[in-house]
C-alpha positions in Angstrom: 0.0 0.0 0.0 3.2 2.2 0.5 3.3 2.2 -3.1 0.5 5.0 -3.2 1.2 7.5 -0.4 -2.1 8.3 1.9 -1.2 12.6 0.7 -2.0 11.5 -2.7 -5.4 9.9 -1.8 -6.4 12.8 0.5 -5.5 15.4 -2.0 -7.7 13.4 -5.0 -10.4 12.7 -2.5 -10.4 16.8 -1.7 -10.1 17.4 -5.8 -13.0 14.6 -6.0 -15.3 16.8 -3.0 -15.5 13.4 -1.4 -14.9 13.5 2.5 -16.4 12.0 5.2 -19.9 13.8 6.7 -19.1 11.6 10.2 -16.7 9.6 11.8 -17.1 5.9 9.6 -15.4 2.7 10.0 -14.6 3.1 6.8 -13.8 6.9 5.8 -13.4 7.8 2.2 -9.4 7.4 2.1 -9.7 3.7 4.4 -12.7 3.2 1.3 -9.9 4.0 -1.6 -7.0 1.8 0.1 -9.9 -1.1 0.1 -10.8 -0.8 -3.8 -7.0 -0.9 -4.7 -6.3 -3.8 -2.2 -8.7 -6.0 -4.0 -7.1 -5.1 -7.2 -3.8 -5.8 -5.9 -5.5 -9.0 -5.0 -7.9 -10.0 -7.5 -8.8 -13.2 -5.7 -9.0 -12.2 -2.1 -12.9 -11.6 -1.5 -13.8 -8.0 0.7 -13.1 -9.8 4.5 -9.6 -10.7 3.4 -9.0 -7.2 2.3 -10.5 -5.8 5.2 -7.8 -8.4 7.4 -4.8 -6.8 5.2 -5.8 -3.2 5.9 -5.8 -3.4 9.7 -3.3 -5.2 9.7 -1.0 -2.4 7.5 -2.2 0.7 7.0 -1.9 1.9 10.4 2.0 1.2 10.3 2.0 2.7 6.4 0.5 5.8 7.2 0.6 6.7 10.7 -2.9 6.6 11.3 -5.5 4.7 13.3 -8.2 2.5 12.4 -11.7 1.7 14.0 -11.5 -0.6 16.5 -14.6 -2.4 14.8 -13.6 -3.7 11.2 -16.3 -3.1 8.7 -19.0 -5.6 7.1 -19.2 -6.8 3.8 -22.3 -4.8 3.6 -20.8 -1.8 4.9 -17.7 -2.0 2.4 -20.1 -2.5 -0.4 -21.9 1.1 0.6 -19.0 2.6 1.2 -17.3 2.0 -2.6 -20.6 3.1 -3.8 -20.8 6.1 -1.9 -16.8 7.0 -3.1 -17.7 6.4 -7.1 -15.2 6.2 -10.0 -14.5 9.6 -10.7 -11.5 9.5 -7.4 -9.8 6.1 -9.0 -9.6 8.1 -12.4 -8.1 11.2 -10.7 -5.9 8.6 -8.6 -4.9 7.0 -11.8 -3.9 10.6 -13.5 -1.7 11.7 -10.3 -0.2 8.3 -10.2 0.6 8.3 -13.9 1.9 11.8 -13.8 4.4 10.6 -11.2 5.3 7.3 -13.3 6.6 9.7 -16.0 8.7 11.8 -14.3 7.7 15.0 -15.7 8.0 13.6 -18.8 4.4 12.1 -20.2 5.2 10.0 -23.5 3.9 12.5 -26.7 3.2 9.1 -28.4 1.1 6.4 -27.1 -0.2 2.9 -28.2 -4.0 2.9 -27.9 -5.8 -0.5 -27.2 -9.1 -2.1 -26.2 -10.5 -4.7 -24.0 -13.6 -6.2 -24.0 -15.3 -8.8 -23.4 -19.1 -10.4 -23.1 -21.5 -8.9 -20.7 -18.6 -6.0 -19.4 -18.5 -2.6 -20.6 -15.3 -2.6 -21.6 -12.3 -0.3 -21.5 -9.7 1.6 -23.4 -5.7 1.9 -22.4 -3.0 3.5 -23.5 0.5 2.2 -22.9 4.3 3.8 -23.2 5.4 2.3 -26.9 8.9 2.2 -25.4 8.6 0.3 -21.6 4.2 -0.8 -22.9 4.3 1.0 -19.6 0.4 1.5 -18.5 -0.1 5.5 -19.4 -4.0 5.9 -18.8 -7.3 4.1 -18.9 -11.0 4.6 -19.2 -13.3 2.4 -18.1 -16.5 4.0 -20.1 -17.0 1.4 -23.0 -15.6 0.5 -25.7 -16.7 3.0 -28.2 -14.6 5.8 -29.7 -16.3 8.7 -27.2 -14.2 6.8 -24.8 -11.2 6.5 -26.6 -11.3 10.3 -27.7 -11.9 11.1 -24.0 -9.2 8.9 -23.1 -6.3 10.7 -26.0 -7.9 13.8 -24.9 -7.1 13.4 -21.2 -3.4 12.6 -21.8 -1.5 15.4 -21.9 1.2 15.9 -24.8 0.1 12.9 -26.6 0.3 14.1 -30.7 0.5 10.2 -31.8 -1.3 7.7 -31.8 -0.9 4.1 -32.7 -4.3 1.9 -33.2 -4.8 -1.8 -34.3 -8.1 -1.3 -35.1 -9.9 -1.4 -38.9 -9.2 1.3 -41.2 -12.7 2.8 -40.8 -12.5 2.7 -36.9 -9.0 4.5 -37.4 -10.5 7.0 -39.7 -13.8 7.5 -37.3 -10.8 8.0 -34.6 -8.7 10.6 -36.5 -11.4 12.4 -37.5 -13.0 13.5 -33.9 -9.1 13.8 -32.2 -8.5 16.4 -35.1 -5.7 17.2 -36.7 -3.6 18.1 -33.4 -3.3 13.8 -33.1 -2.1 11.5 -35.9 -3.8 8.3 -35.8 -1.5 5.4 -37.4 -3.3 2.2 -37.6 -1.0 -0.1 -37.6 0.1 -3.7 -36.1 0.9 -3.3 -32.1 3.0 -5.5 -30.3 1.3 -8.0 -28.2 -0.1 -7.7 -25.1 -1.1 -9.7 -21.7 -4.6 -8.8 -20.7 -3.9 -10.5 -17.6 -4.6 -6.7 -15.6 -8.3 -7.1 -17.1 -8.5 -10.7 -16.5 -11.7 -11.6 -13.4 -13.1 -8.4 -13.4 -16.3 -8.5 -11.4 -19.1 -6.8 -12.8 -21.6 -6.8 -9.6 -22.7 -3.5 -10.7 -21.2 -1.2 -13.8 -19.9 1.2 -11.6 -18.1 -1.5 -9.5 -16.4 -2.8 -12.7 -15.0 0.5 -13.6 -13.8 0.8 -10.2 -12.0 -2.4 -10.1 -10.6 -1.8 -13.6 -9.7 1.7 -12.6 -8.2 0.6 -9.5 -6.0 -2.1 -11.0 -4.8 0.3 -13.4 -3.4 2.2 -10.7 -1.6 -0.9 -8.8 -0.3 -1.5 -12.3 1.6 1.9 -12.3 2.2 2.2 -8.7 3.9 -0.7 -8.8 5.9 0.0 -11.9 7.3 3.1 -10.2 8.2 1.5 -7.2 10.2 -1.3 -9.1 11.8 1.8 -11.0 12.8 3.7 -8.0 14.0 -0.1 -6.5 15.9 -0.1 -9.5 17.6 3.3 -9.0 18.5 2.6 -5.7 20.1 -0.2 -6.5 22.3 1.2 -8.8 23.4 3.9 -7.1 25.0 1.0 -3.7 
């Protein structure tokens, strides 16, 4: 959980207008740290994730918990009172500090869907296929414009999708973006793989939420990295 410091959370949660109207068990920020602890562990079902944030968070932010750990009920209210709209500004800080100041100016743009989900587009680094943005709104080009659109810098983009998609594309991103269609290098949808779709806005959530682990735990691996280097 160290990976994404608690500052970060509060400061999307105040940029979000989310904050707690009482004292909860589960407070808005305890609520955020929940939704990326079951997409750090995709398996682990909400009492198991509730087990690993009393058992951590206190010693990775310096904060105390209530005494009385939350339902299953109550952590089910509690993500649907917090929403999507904090994991997307989550996943935009965390990006943001995954590039160093330096956000990639051309991106490779894919999509994921699959039956019964609403589907997603990503956008990766074409040099690291470093996890650079996602939006969980569907799989139609609004949400892949909105997606481009919401990167800043980006003036290329690479698509494997049918010429007339790629067209459709160029078209409404304007001539500030090239579109290329083109072949992309394969990828492992593993990161999209078990997403739960209880309710829509649980399944963005979730996909949201695991796209911010993704790039959390990139940068930690790169600072690990840099450390060791400099010994």
């Amino acid at each position: 959980m160290g990976a994404v410091p608690v500052t970060v959370i509060d400061e999307v949660l105040r940029t979000a207008g989310v904050a707690a109207e009482r004292v909860r068990t589960l407070p808005p920020w305890v609520t955020t740290y929940h939704v990326l602890g079951s997409a750090l562990s995709p398996l682990a079902g909400y009492d198991d994730v509730t087990d690993l944030l009393w058992a951590t968070l206190p010693a990775a932010t310096g904060r105390g918990l209530s005494r009385q750990r939350p339902t299953r009920g109550a952590v089910t209210r509690a993500r649907s009172r917090l929403g999507t709209h904090p994991l997307a500004l989550l996943l935009r800080a965390t990006v943001r500090a995954a590039s160093a100041g330096s956000p990639p100016t051309a991106v490779h743009l894919h999509r994921f869907g699959s039956p019964g989900m609403p589907g997603l587009w990503w956008i990766a680094d074409p040099d690291t296929g470093g996890l650079r943005g996602c939006d969980a709104g569907g799989t139609g080009l609004d949400t892949a414009v909105a997606l481009v659109r919401s990167a800043p810098g980006v003036a290329h983009v690479t698509v494997g999708l049918p010429a007339q998609e790629s067209a459709a594309l160029q078209q409404r991103l304007g001539p500030d973006v090239l579109v290329v269609s083109g072949a992309l290098p394969a990828v492992d949808e593993a990161l999209w793989s078990g997403l739960r779709a209880r309710t829509r806005v649980a399944w963005e959530q979730e996909a949201l939420a695991r796209a911010c682990v993704s790039v959390a735990l990139e940068k930690a691996l790169t600072l690990a990295r840099e450390a060791g280097t400099r010994r």
